[in-house]
N, C-alpha and C positions, 0 to 999 in steps of 0.2 A: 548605655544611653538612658539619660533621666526621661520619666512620664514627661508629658506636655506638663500638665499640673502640677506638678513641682519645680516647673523651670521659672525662675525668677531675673531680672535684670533690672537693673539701680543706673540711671541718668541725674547726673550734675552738673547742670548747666546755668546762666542768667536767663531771666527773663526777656524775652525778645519780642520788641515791634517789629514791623518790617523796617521802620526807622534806623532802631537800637542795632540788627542784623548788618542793612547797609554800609551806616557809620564803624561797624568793627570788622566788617569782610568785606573786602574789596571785591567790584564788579566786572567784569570782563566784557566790555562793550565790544560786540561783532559790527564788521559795516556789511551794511545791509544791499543786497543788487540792487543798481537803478532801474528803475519800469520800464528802461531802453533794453535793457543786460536780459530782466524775467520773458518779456515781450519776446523776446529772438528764442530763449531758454524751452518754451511754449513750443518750437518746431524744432523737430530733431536733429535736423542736417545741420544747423547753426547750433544746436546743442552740441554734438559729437565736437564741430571744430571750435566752440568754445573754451572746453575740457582740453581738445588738443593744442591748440596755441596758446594758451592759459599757462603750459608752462609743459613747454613744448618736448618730452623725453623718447627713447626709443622707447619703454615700457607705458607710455601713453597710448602712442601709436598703434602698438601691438595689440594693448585692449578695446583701443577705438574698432579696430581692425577686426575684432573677435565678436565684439558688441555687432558690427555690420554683419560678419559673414558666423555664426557660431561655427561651421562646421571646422574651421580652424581649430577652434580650441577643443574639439572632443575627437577630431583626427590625429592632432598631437600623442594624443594619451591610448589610441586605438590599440588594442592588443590583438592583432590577428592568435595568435597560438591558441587566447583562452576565449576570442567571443567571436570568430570569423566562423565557423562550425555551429553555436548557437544562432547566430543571426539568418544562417544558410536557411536552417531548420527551420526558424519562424518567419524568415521570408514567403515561404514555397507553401509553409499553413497558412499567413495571410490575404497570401497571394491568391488561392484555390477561392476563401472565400469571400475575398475582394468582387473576383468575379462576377458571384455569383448574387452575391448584396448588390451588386452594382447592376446587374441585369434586372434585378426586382425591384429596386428604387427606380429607375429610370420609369417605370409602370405609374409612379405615385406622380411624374412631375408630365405626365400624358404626351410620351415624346418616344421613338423606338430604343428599344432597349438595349443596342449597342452603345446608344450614346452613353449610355450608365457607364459603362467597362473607360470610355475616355475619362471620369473620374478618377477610375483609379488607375491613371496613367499620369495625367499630365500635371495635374497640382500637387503629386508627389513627388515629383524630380524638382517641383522649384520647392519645396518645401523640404527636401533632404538639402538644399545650401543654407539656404535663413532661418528653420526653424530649430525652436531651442530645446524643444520635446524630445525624447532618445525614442520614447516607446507608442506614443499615441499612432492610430493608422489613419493616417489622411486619406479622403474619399466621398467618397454619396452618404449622406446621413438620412433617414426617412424624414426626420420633422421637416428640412429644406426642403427634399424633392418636393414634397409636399406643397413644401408656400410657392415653388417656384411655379408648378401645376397647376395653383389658383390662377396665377397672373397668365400660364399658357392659356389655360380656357378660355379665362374673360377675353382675353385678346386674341382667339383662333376658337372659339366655341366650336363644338359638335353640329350644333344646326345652327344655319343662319350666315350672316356674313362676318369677314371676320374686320379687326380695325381697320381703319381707312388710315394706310403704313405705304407709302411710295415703296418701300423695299420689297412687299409684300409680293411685287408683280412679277408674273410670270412663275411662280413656285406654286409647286403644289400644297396640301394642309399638312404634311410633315411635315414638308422643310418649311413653313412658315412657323408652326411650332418650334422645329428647334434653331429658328432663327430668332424667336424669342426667348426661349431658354437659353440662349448662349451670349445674347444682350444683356438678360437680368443678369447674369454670371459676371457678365465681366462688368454690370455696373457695382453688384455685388464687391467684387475685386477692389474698384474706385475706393468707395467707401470703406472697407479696411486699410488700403494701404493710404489712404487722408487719415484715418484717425491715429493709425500708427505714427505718421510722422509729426502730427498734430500731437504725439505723447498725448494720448486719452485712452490709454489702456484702462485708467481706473474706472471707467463706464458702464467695465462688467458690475461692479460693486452694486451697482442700484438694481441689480437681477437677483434677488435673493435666493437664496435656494428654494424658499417655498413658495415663490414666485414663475420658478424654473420646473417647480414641482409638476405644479397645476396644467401651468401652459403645456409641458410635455405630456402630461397625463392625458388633454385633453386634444395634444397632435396627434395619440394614439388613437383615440377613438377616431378622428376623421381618417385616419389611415384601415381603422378595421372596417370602416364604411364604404372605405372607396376599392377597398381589396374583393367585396362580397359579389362585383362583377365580376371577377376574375374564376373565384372560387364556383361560381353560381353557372359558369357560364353564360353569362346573359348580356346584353350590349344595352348600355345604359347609357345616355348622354351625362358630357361632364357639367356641372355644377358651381360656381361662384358666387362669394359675396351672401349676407347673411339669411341663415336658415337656408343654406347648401344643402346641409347636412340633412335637414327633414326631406328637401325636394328629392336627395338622393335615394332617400331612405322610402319613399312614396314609389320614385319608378322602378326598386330592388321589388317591393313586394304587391304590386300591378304586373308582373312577371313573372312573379315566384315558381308560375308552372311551367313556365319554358324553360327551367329547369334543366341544364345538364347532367346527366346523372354520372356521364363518366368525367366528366370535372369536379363533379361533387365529392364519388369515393375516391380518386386520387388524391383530393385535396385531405379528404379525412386521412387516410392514409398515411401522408404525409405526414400531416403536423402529430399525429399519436406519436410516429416512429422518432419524429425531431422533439417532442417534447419530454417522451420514454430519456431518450437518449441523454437530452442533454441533464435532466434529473440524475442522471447515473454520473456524469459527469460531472456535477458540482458534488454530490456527496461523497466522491472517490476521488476529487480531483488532488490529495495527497499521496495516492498511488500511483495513477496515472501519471507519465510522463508526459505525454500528450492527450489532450483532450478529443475524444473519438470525433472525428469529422462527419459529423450523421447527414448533416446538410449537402456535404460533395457527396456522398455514399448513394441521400437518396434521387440525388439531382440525376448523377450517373445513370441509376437504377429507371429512373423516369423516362429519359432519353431512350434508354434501349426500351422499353415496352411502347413508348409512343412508337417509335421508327418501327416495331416489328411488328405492330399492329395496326398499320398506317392513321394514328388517332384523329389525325387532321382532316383526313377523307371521308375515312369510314364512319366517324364518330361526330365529325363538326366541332374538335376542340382547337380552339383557337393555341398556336404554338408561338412559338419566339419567330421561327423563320428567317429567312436567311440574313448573315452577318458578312458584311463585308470582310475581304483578307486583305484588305489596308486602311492608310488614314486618311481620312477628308482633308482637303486644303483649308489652310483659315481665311477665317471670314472678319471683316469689319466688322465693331456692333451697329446695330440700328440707331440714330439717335433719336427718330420718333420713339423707337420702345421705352429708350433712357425717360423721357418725357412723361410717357404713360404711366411708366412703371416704378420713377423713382420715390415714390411713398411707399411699393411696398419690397423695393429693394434696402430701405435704411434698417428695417425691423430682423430682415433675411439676412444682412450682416451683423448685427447685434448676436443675433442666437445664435447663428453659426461661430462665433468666436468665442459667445459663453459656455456653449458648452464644451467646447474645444480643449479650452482654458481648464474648465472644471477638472477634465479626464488630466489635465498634463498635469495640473496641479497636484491631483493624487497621487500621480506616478511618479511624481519627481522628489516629493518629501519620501514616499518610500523608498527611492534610491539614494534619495543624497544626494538632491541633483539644483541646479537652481535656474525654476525660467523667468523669463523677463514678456511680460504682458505687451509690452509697447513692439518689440520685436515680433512677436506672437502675431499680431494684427500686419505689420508686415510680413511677413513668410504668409499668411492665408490672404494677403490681398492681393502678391502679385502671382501666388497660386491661382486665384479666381480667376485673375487678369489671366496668366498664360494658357489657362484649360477655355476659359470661355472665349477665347481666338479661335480655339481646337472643336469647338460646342460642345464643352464638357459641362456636365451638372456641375451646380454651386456646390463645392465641396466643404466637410466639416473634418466631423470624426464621430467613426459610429464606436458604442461604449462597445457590443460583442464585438467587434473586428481588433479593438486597441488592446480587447483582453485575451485575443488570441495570440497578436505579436508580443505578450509581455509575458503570457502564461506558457508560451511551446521557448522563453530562455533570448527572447529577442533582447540586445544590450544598447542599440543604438540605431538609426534611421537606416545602417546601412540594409537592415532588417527590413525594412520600409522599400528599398529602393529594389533591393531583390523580386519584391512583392508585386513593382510596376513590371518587373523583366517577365515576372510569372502571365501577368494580365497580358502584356507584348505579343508573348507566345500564343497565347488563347485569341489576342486579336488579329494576326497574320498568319499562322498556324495551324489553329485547330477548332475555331473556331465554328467552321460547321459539322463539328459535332451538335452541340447545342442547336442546331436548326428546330428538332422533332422536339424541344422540350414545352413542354404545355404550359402556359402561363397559370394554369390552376397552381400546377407546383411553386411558381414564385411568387404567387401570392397566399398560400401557404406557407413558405419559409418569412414572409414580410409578417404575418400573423402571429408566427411563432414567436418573434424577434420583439412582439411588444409586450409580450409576458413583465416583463418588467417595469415595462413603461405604467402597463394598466395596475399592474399589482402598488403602486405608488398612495392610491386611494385607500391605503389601508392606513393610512399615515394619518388619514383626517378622524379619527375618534380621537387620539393621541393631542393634537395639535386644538382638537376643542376643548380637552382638558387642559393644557398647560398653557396656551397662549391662544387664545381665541381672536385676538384680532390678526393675527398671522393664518388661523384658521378660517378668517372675511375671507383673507391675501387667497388664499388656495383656493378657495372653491367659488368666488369670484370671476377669477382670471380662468380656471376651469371651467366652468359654465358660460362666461361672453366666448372664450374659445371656441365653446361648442360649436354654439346657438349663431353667432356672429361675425365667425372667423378667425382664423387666427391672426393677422393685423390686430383686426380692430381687440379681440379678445387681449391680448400681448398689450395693447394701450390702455385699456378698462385694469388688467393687473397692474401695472406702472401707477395707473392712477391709484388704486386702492392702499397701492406700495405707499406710496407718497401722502396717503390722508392719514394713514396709520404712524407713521414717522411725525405728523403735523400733532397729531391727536397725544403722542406719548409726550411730544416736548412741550407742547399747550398747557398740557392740564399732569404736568408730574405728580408724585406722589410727596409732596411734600411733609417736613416731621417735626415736630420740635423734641428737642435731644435731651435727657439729662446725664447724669454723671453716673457711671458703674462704684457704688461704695469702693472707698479704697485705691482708686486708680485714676489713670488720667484720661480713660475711656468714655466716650459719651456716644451714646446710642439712642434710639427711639425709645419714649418714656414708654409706651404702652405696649412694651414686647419683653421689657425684663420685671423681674420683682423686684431684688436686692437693688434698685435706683434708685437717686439721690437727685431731685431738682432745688436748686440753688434757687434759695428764697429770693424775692426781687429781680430776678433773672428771668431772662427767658434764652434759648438757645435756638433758632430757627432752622432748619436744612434744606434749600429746593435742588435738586438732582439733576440739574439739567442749563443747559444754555437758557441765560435770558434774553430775551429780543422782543421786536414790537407786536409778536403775538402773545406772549405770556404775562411779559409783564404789569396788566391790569389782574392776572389771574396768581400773579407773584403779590400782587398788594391787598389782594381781596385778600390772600390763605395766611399774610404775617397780621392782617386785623386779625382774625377769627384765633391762629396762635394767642394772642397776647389778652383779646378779651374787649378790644376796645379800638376805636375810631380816632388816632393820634388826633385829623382836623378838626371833628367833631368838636374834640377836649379844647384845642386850641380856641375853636374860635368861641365855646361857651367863657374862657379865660379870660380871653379879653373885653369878652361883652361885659362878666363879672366885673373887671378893673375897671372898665371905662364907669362902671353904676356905682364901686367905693367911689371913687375921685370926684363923682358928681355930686354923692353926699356929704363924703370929708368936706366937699367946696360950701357946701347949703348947711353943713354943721348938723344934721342930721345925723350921721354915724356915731356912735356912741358907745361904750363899752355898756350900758345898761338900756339903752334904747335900740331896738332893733326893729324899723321900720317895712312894712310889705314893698317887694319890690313887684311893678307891675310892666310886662313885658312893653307895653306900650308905648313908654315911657326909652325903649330903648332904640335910638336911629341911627349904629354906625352903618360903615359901609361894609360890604362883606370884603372887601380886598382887604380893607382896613386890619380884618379879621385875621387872615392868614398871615400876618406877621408877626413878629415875635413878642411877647408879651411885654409892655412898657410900663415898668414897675417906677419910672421919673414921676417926682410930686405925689407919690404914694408914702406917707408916713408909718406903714407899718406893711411888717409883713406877713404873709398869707399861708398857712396851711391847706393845701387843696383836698388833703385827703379827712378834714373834718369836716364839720359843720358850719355851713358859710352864715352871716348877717344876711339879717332884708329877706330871707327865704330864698335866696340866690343858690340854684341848683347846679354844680357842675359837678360830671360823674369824677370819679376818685382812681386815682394810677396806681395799679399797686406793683408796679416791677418799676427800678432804676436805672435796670442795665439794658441794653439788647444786643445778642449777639448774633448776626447773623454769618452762618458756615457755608462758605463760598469753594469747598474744596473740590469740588464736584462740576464748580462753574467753568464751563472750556472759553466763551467770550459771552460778548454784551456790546450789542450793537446802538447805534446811535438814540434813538426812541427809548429801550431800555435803561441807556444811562440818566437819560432825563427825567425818566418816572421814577428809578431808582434814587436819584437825587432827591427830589420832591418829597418822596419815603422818610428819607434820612432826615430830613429835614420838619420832619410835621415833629419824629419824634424828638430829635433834638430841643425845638423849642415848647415843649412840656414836657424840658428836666429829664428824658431820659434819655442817658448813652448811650450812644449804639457802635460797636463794634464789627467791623469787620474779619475774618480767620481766614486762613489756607487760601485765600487768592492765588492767582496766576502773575506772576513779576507783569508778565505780555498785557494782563490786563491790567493793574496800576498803571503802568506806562501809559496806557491808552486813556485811563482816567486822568493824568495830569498832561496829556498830549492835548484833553478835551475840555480842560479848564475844569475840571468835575471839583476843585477843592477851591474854598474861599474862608471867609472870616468864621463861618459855622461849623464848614466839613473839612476836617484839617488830616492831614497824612496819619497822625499820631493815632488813628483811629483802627490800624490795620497790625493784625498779628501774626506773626505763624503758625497758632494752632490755637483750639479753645481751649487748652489746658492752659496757654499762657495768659490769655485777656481775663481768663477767668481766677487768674493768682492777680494779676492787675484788677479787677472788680474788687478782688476782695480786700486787698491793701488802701482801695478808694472807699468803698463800704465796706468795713468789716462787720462778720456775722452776726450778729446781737444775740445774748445771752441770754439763759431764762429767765434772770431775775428785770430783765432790760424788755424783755419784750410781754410780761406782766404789767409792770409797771406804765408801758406804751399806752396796755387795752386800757388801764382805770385811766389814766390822765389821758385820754381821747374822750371819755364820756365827761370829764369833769373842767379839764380845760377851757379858754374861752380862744376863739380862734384868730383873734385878731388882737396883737399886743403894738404898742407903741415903739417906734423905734429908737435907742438911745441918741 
């Protein structure tokens, strides 16, 4: 294999405009949907039967069919022999700690901690039919329970009364809590499965990762804040709406001495033993076959010394206590909660589906798998819907539980589905074992579990070095998080998201290019040596979409390129001409009289001005870049050509084209060409769809690359020699600038 640098390749082709291109290779005009056809396209149900009566076959249907239900298409392919034995295995691992996450979240969203375990029951069974994921584990994620627990408090607070909700009556402050957590859930549900069918999967895109960074970063901390009751044993009222987080942080340490001490060392206890552990576990985790389950080990462990030491009596530590051995009947949602709550149920579906998204993402390019986002949003919306009938927490997917079904050998949801028969068991079963378990411990394992989340912050020196306005994006969205909430924090990073994307495509980094010696490469003049800028040329490049916020910032950076004011020139031009013609007329001009001109004396109009220079009844012609008669100042052009490199350019909305026109135009009429390269066909179309071309700005002006306008430059101006551009300087000082015409 030859070096890079010695590889060589030699192209022989014509010179091509886009004109020249057209006329010798034929186009292939597609017809385009009618706005009736995209309009329906926009919702998926008339999508799928578009596609299917469109042209209507058994292998349509099949995939329509597959598209609706995936589990068709990966039950086809299922190999009991070589992944029914794996999925067993990672069922019964994910299942163990389904549980157990689902009993300690449920703590975050301020609601009893059975209802956690209906997460990972009921939004798994509808999301083993519709969803596209093999490996992710659907269930209670902490940053949800979390937002969900905001809106329980606000609306069921600790002191005080709770909203004025007709359904409210007659229940006591549990069941009015998870009469609201199981409203936000299933409006939760709404809103995925609307945007699912609404095909607005691509929604996640505007969540950036460092976006996702922050905000998660800074769900942790309000989860480490709201866990320190648990840990502390201390009974603190819940918290909402901005500066939560201090109020909370004010009644943890006006308490600090009531102090449980046997919730305290359990809880240390704990999290050394699960954080020891699971350290041994990622470093080893190429030996280990399974990852040691420290979490059930110490949850077990916990249970038996509470029960044998009666902790709850003797000691005053608050426990889980008793779990029912069946299921609650479903319930309607509220639709006062839907009311109350649907501002911060739109934000609760967003996140839950992006990070959801993110996990299956991962997991699926690893396997060779492929999901579909629009499906995505359905499977988790009528997941939300069927669990929140059940009063199940708004489910997501948490990253440790997805990495346990994919890391203990799990191939496919049937992984997942085992995992609810595990949780089944636990809920009618054996369930009161777990009575005597102390809530110190599961808020110690919630502690544990945000190791990662908090360790994310280590990302911000990194992110001020390399990209500092993404580095705004993180610790922004991070800090209104805190301080403000998560809503309003999640809105303040969108915002930041979105000024930073305004601010990159406003003010790009525009360049003027010249040519790499020897090649047809053109690059930014002030980053190479060995460049070559083409005399009387200029090469222009803006990086970015033009539109009606740039492009005044597009016209100011091609003045400062070029050196000069196209209008400016123009209209000193014509004031120039209109002051010959007025002397030629008075017989004052002269080839040896050269009279003061005094501005005074000069009264067009300025519209006058911006038109093109009217050389009619003018008996001679004009060198502008000499020395004018009369003492007539107009600055001097010293480039012929202009090329500006549009390859970069994706569109150019209406306002742009006009300012862009206007451009083309100042330089047009003072003699210089200007050239268009690497256009977009979509956008020429759009320029002659918009009348963008007339008697001044004609198609001929558009190339496929600047190597070709620039063999066209030079065949229209060819280079001038040494002897030629000698000869130029002495007859510029010695010439007279204005000769008679024959």
């Amino acid at each position: 294999m030859l070096r890079p640098s010695t590889q060589r390749y030699s192209v022989t082709r014509p010179l091509y405009s886009e004109d020249a291109f057209e006329d010798e290779h034929a186009k292939v005009y597609r017809k385009h949907k009618t706005f009736l056809i995209f309009l329906l396209l926009l919702f998926f149900f008339f999508n799928k039967l578009y596609y299917l009566f469109a042209s209507c076959t058994s292998e349509r249907a099949k995939n329509t069919a597959i598209s609706l239900l995936p589990i068709i298409g990966w039950m086809k392919t299922y190999s009991f022999k070589e992944w029914l034995l794996n999925d067993i295995l990672s069922g019964v691992s994910t299942g163990l700690v389904a549980v157990l996450q689902g009993l300690a979240f449920s703590l975050l969203a301020s609601i009893p901690t059975w209802y956690g375990l209906y997460a990972a029951f009921f939004p798994v069974i509808m999301y083993f039919f519709l969803g596209t994921s093999r490996h992710i584990s659907v269930g209670s994620f902490p940053v949800l329970s979390l937002m969900v627990g905001a809106v329980v408090t606000r609306l069921v607070p600790d002191e005080g009364l709770p909203a004025n909700i007709t359904a409210f009556e007659g229940l006591t402050k549990e069941e009015q809590r998870v009469l609201v957590s199981a409203s936000l859930t299933f409006l939760v549900g709404l809103f995925q499965l609307g945007m699912g069918l609404l095909q607005v999967g691509f929604i996640v895109m505007y969540l950036s990762d460092t976006l996702i960074s922050g905000f998660t970063t800074a769900a942790a901390v309000h989860i480490l804040i709201s866990q320190l009751k648990f840990v502390l044993g201390l009974t603190v009222p819940g918290f909402s709406g901005p500066l939560s987080i201090i109020y909370t942080l004010e009644s943890v340490f006006t308490q600090i001495t009531s102090t449980n001490i046997h919730d305290l060392v359990t809880s240390i206890v704990v999290m050394v033993m699960v954080l020891g552990v699971k350290e041994i576990n990622d470093r080893f985790k190429s030996k280990l076959k399974v990852p040691i389950p420290i979490e059930i080990i110490m949850t077990v462990i916990a249970c038996g010394v509470s029960y044998a030491f009666n902790f709850s009596e003797n000691h005053g530590v608050d426990v889980v206590g008793k779990i029912p051995n069946t299921f609650e009947s479903p319930i309607a949602p509220s639709l006062q909660v839907f009311q109350m709550a649907a501002v911060d149920a739109f934000p609760i579906a967003i996140v839950g589906f992006a990070v959801a998204f993110a996990v299956a993402k991962v997991y699926s390019v690893k396997h060779d798998y492929v999901i579909d986002g629009n499906q995505e949003l359905i499977a988790f919306g009528a997941s939300n819907i069927f669990g929140g009938a059940f009063k199940s927490l708004a489910a997501s997917t948490a990253l440790s539980r997805s990495a346990v079904q994919e890391s203990t050998g799990g191939k496919t949801q049937v992984a997942g589905l085992l995992s609810a028969i595990i949780v089944l068991v636990v809920i009618l079963g054996i369930g009161f074992l777990l009575e005597p378990l102390p809530k110190s411990v599961l808020g110690a394992v919630v502690i544990v579990n945000l190791k990662g989340m908090l360790m994310q912050v280590v990302t911000v020196p990194y992110l001020w070095k390399k990209d500092r306005p993404d580095c705004i994006v993180w610790v922004g969205t991070c800090l209104a998080a805190i301080f403000l909430g998560l809503d309003i924090g999640l809105a303040v990073g969108l915002g930041l998201e979105l000024l930073t994307v305004v601010f990159r495509a406003q003010f790009p980094h525009c360049s003027v290019l010249a040519n790499i010696s020897g090649t047809d490469i053109y690059r930014d003049r002030k980053d190479y040596v060995n460049i070559y800028e083409p005399e009387g040329v200029k090469i222009f490049r803006i990086p970015s979409p033009i539109f009606f916020a740039n492009i005044d910032f597009f016209r100011d950076k091609l003045k400062d390129a070029v050196g000069f004011n196209p209008l400016r020139i123009l209209r000193k031009r014509n004031k120039a001409v209109k002051k010959m013609k007025k002397l030629l007329k008075k017989g004052e001009l002269t080839l040896t009289s050269v009279p003061v001109l005094h501005p005074s004396e000069d009264e067009s109009n300025m519209e006058d001005l911006d038109k093109p220079t009217d050389y009619s009844d003018l008996p001679i012609q004009v060198n502008w870049n000499a020395e004018l008669p009369a003492n007539i100042q107009v600055p001097p052009v010293n480039i012929h050509s202009l090329v500006l490199d549009f390859s970069v350019v994706s569109f150019l909305d209406i306002s742009a084209l006009k300012g862009l026109k206007a451009a083309i135009k100042e330089f047009i009429r003072i003699n210089v060409d200007v050239y268009i390269v690497g256009c977009d066909p979509y956008i020429i179309e759009k320029l002659r769809n918009c009348k963008f071309f007339d008697d001044e700005i004609k198609t001929s002006i558009f190339f496929l690359t600047i190597h070709d306008a620039m063999l066209f430059i030079n065949e229209s101006h060819p280079p001038k020699t040494v002897s030629e551009k000698v000869m130029k300087t002495f007859g510029d000082c010695t010439s007279l600038i204005c000769s008679f015409k024959d």
